[in-house]
C-alpha positions in Angstrom: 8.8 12.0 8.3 12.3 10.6 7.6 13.2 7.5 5.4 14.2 4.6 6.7 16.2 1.3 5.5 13.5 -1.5 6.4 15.7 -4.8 5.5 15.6 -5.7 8.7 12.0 -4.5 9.4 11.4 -7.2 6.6 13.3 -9.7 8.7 11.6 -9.2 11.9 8.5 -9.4 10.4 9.2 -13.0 9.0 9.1 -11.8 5.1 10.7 -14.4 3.2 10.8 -14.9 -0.9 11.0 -18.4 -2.9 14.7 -17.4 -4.9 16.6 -19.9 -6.7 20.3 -20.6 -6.8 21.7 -18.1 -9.5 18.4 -15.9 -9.5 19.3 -12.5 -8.9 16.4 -9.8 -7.9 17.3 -5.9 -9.0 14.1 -4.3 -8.0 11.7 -4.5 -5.3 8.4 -2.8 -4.4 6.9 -3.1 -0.4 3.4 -2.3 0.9 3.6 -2.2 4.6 0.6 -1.9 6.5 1.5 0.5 9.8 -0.8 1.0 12.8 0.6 4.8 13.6 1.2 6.0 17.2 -2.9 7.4 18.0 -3.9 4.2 16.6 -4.6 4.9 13.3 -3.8 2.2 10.2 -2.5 3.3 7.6 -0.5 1.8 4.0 3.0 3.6 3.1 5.1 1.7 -0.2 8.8 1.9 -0.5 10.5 1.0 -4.0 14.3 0.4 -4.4 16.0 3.2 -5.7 16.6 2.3 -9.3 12.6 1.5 -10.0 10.9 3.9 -12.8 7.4 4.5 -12.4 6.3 2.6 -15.4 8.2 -0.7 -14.1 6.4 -0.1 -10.4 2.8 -0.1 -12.2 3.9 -2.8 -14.0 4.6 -4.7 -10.2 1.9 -3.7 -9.0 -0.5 -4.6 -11.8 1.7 -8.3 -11.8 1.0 -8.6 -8.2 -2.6 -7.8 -8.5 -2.8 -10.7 -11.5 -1.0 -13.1 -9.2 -2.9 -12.8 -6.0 -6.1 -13.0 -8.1 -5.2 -16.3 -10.9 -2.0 -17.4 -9.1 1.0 -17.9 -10.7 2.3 -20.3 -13.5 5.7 -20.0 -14.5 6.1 -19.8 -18.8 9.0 -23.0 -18.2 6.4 -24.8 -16.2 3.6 -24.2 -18.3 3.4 -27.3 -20.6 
């Protein structure tokens, strides 16, 4: 098994992000579901290069809040 840049697997796949002028994103951390060759289904992750381990749990655990609760931004939050 070989590694493999997937920004434009993203693309193809229709993944898009809500960004805002001036935001600027330094890490990322994708769960790709694959159906292998024989059928099979499997989940692989990729993480960009510079991501620690403790910041990737921290992801993880964030993305688990969010698809649970949802997501209210702290300068929305009045």
């Amino acid at each position: 098994m070989t590694d493999h840049k997937i920004g434009q697997l993203l693309d193809s796949l229709g993944v898009t992000v809500d960004l805002e002028d001036g935001d600027m994103p330094v890490d990322a951390h994708v769960l790709l579901k694959v159906v292998k060759a024989d059928g099979t289904v499997t989940l692989i992750k990729g993480v960009s290069e510079s991501l620690d381990w403790i910041t990737t749990l921290g992801m993880l655990t964030a993305a688990l809040h969010i698809e649970n609760n949802g997501y209210v931004s702290s300068r929305d939050d009045d």
